[in-house]
C-alpha positions as CSV (number, residue, x, y, z in Angstrom):
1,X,0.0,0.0,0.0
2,X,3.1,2.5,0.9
3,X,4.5,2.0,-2.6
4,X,1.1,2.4,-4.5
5,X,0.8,5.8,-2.3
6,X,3.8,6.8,-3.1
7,X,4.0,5.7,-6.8
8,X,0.3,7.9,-7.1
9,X,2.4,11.0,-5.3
10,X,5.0,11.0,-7.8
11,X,2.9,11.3,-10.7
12,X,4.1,14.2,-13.1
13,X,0.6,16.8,-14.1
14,X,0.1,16.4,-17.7
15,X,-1.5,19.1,-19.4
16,X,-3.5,17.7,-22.0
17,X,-5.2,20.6,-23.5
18,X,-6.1,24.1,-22.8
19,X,-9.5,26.0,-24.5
20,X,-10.0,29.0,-23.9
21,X,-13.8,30.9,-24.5
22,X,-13.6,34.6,-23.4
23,X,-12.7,34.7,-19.5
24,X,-13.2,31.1,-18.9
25,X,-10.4,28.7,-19.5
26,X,-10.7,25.4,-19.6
27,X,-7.6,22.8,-18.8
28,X,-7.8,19.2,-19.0
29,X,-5.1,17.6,-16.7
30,X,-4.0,13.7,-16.0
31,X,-2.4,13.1,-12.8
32,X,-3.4,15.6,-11.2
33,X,-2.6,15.7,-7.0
34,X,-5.3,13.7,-4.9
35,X,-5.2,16.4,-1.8
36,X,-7.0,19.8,-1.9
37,X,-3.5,20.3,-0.3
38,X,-1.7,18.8,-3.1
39,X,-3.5,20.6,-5.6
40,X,-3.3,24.1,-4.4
41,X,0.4,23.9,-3.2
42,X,0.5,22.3,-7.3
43,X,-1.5,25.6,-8.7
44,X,0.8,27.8,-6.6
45,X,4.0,26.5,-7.7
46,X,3.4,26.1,-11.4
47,X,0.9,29.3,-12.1
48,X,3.7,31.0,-13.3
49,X,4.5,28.7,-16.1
50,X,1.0,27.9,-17.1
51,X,0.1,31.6,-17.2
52,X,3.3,32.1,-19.5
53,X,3.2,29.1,-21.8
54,X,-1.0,29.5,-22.6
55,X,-1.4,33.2,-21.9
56,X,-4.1,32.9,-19.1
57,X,-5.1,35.5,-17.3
58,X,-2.5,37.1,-14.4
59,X,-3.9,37.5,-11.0
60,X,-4.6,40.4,-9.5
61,X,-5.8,42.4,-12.3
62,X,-9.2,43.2,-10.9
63,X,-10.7,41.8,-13.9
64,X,-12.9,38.5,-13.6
65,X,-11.5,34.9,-15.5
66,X,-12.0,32.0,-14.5
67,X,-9.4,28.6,-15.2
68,X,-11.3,25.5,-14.6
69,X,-8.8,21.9,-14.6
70,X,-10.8,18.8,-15.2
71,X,-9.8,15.3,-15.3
72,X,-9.1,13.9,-18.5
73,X,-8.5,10.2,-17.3
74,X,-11.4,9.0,-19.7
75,X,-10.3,11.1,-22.1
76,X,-12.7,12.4,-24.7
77,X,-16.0,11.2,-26.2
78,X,-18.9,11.6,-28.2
79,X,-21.6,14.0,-26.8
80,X,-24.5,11.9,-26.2
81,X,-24.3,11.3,-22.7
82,X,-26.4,14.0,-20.6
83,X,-24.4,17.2,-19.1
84,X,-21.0,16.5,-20.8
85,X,-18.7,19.3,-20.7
86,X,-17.8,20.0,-24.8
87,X,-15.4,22.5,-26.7
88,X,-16.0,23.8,-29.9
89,X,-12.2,24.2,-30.6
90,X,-12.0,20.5,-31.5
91,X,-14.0,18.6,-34.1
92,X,-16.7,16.0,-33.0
93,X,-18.0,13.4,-32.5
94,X,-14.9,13.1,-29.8
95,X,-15.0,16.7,-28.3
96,X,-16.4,16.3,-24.7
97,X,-15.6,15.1,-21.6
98,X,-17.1,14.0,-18.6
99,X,-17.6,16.8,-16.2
100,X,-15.0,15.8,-13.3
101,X,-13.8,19.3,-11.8
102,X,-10.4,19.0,-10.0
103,X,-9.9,22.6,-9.3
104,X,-10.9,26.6,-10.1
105,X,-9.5,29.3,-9.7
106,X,-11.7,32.6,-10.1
107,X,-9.8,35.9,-10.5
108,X,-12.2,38.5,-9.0
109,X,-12.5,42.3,-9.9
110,X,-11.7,42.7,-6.4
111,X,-8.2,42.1,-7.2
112,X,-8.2,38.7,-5.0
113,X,-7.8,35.0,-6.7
114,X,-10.4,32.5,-5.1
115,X,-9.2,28.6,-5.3
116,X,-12.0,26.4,-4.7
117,X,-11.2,22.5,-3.8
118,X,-13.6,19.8,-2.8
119,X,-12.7,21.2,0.9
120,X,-13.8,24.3,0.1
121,X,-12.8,28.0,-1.1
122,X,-9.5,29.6,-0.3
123,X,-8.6,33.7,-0.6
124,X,-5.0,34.5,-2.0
125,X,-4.5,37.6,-1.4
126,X,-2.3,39.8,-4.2
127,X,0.4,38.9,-1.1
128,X,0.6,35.4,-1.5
129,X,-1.5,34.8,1.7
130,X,-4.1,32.4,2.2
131,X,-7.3,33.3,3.6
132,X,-9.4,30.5,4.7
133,X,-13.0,31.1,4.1
Protein backbone atom coordinates (compact mmCIF):
# COMPACT_ATOMS: atom_id res chain seq x y z
CA UNK A 1 0.00 0.00 0.00
CA UNK A 2 3.09 2.46 0.89
CA UNK A 3 4.49 2.03 -2.62
CA UNK A 4 1.11 2.36 -4.47
CA UNK A 5 0.75 5.80 -2.30
CA UNK A 6 3.77 6.84 -3.09
CA UNK A 7 4.05 5.74 -6.81
CA UNK A 8 0.26 7.86 -7.11
CA UNK A 9 2.41 10.96 -5.34
CA UNK A 10 5.02 11.01 -7.84
CA UNK A 11 2.87 11.30 -10.67
CA UNK A 12 4.13 14.20 -13.09
CA UNK A 13 0.59 16.79 -14.05
CA UNK A 14 0.10 16.39 -17.69
CA UNK A 15 -1.51 19.14 -19.43
CA UNK A 16 -3.52 17.75 -22.00
CA UNK A 17 -5.21 20.62 -23.48
CA UNK A 18 -6.14 24.14 -22.84
CA UNK A 19 -9.49 26.00 -24.54
CA UNK A 20 -10.01 29.02 -23.86
CA UNK A 21 -13.79 30.86 -24.51
CA UNK A 22 -13.64 34.64 -23.40
CA UNK A 23 -12.69 34.74 -19.46
CA UNK A 24 -13.20 31.12 -18.87
CA UNK A 25 -10.37 28.74 -19.49
CA UNK A 26 -10.70 25.41 -19.59
CA UNK A 27 -7.63 22.81 -18.82
CA UNK A 28 -7.77 19.18 -18.99
CA UNK A 29 -5.05 17.57 -16.72
CA UNK A 30 -4.05 13.74 -15.96
CA UNK A 31 -2.37 13.10 -12.81
CA UNK A 32 -3.38 15.62 -11.19
CA UNK A 33 -2.62 15.71 -7.05
CA UNK A 34 -5.27 13.72 -4.94
CA UNK A 35 -5.20 16.37 -1.84
CA UNK A 36 -7.03 19.79 -1.86
CA UNK A 37 -3.51 20.33 -0.30
CA UNK A 38 -1.70 18.80 -3.11
CA UNK A 39 -3.47 20.55 -5.58
CA UNK A 40 -3.28 24.10 -4.41
CA UNK A 41 0.36 23.91 -3.19
CA UNK A 42 0.51 22.32 -7.33
CA UNK A 43 -1.52 25.61 -8.73
CA UNK A 44 0.75 27.84 -6.58
CA UNK A 45 4.00 26.51 -7.74
CA UNK A 46 3.41 26.13 -11.44
CA UNK A 47 0.85 29.26 -12.12
CA UNK A 48 3.75 30.99 -13.29
CA UNK A 49 4.49 28.73 -16.13
CA UNK A 50 1.01 27.94 -17.07
CA UNK A 51 0.13 31.61 -17.24
CA UNK A 52 3.33 32.15 -19.54
CA UNK A 53 3.22 29.10 -21.76
CA UNK A 54 -1.04 29.45 -22.56
CA UNK A 55 -1.37 33.16 -21.88
CA UNK A 56 -4.12 32.92 -19.05
CA UNK A 57 -5.14 35.45 -17.33
CA UNK A 58 -2.48 37.08 -14.41
CA UNK A 59 -3.88 37.48 -10.99
CA UNK A 60 -4.64 40.43 -9.46
CA UNK A 61 -5.79 42.35 -12.35
CA UNK A 62 -9.18 43.21 -10.91
CA UNK A 63 -10.66 41.84 -13.95
CA UNK A 64 -12.92 38.48 -13.56
CA UNK A 65 -11.45 34.88 -15.47
CA UNK A 66 -11.97 32.04 -14.54
CA UNK A 67 -9.36 28.65 -15.20
CA UNK A 68 -11.29 25.47 -14.57
CA UNK A 69 -8.76 21.95 -14.64
CA UNK A 70 -10.84 18.81 -15.18
CA UNK A 71 -9.75 15.29 -15.33
CA UNK A 72 -9.09 13.93 -18.46
CA UNK A 73 -8.51 10.25 -17.26
CA UNK A 74 -11.40 8.99 -19.67
CA UNK A 75 -10.33 11.07 -22.13
CA UNK A 76 -12.67 12.39 -24.73
CA UNK A 77 -15.98 11.17 -26.22
CA UNK A 78 -18.93 11.65 -28.20
CA UNK A 79 -21.64 14.04 -26.83
CA UNK A 80 -24.53 11.88 -26.18
CA UNK A 81 -24.27 11.34 -22.66
CA UNK A 82 -26.39 14.01 -20.59
CA UNK A 83 -24.39 17.18 -19.06
CA UNK A 84 -20.96 16.47 -20.82
CA UNK A 85 -18.71 19.30 -20.69
CA UNK A 86 -17.84 20.02 -24.84
CA UNK A 87 -15.35 22.54 -26.69
CA UNK A 88 -15.99 23.77 -29.92
CA UNK A 89 -12.24 24.20 -30.62
CA UNK A 90 -12.02 20.46 -31.48
CA UNK A 91 -13.96 18.63 -34.14
CA UNK A 92 -16.73 16.03 -33.04
CA UNK A 93 -17.96 13.43 -32.52
CA UNK A 94 -14.87 13.13 -29.79
CA UNK A 95 -15.01 16.73 -28.30
CA UNK A 96 -16.40 16.33 -24.66
CA UNK A 97 -15.59 15.07 -21.63
CA UNK A 98 -17.10 13.99 -18.63
CA UNK A 99 -17.64 16.82 -16.22
CA UNK A 100 -14.99 15.76 -13.33
CA UNK A 101 -13.79 19.29 -11.84
CA UNK A 102 -10.45 18.96 -10.00
CA UNK A 103 -9.88 22.61 -9.26
CA UNK A 104 -10.94 26.60 -10.10
CA UNK A 105 -9.51 29.31 -9.69
CA UNK A 106 -11.69 32.57 -10.15
CA UNK A 107 -9.83 35.95 -10.46
CA UNK A 108 -12.18 38.50 -9.02
CA UNK A 109 -12.51 42.31 -9.88
CA UNK A 110 -11.71 42.72 -6.41
CA UNK A 111 -8.15 42.12 -7.17
CA UNK A 112 -8.21 38.75 -4.99
CA UNK A 113 -7.82 34.99 -6.75
CA UNK A 114 -10.43 32.48 -5.08
CA UNK A 115 -9.23 28.61 -5.30
CA UNK A 116 -12.02 26.45 -4.71
CA UNK A 117 -11.18 22.54 -3.75
CA UNK A 118 -13.56 19.77 -2.82
CA UNK A 119 -12.70 21.15 0.88
CA UNK A 120 -13.75 24.31 0.12
CA UNK A 121 -12.83 27.96 -1.12
CA UNK A 122 -9.47 29.62 -0.28
CA UNK A 123 -8.60 33.65 -0.61
CA UNK A 124 -4.97 34.45 -1.99
CA UNK A 125 -4.52 37.61 -1.38
CA UNK A 126 -2.29 39.78 -4.22
CA UNK A 127 0.44 38.92 -1.13
CA UNK A 128 0.55 35.36 -1.48
CA UNK A 129 -1.47 34.76 1.66
CA UNK A 130 -4.10 32.44 2.18
CA UNK A 131 -7.25 33.33 3.58
CA UNK A 132 -9.43 30.54 4.69
CA UNK A 133 -13.02 31.09 4.12
Amino acid sequence: MLIFTLRISLRKVEVIAVYKEGDFISILVNNFPLTDSGKISWWLKNRKTLQEKYNLPKPYQKTFSSIVFWDFAEGYKEKGKYDRRCFDGREPPLNCIEKNIILTIWNSPTGKQIISVDSGEYTLNEYETMITN
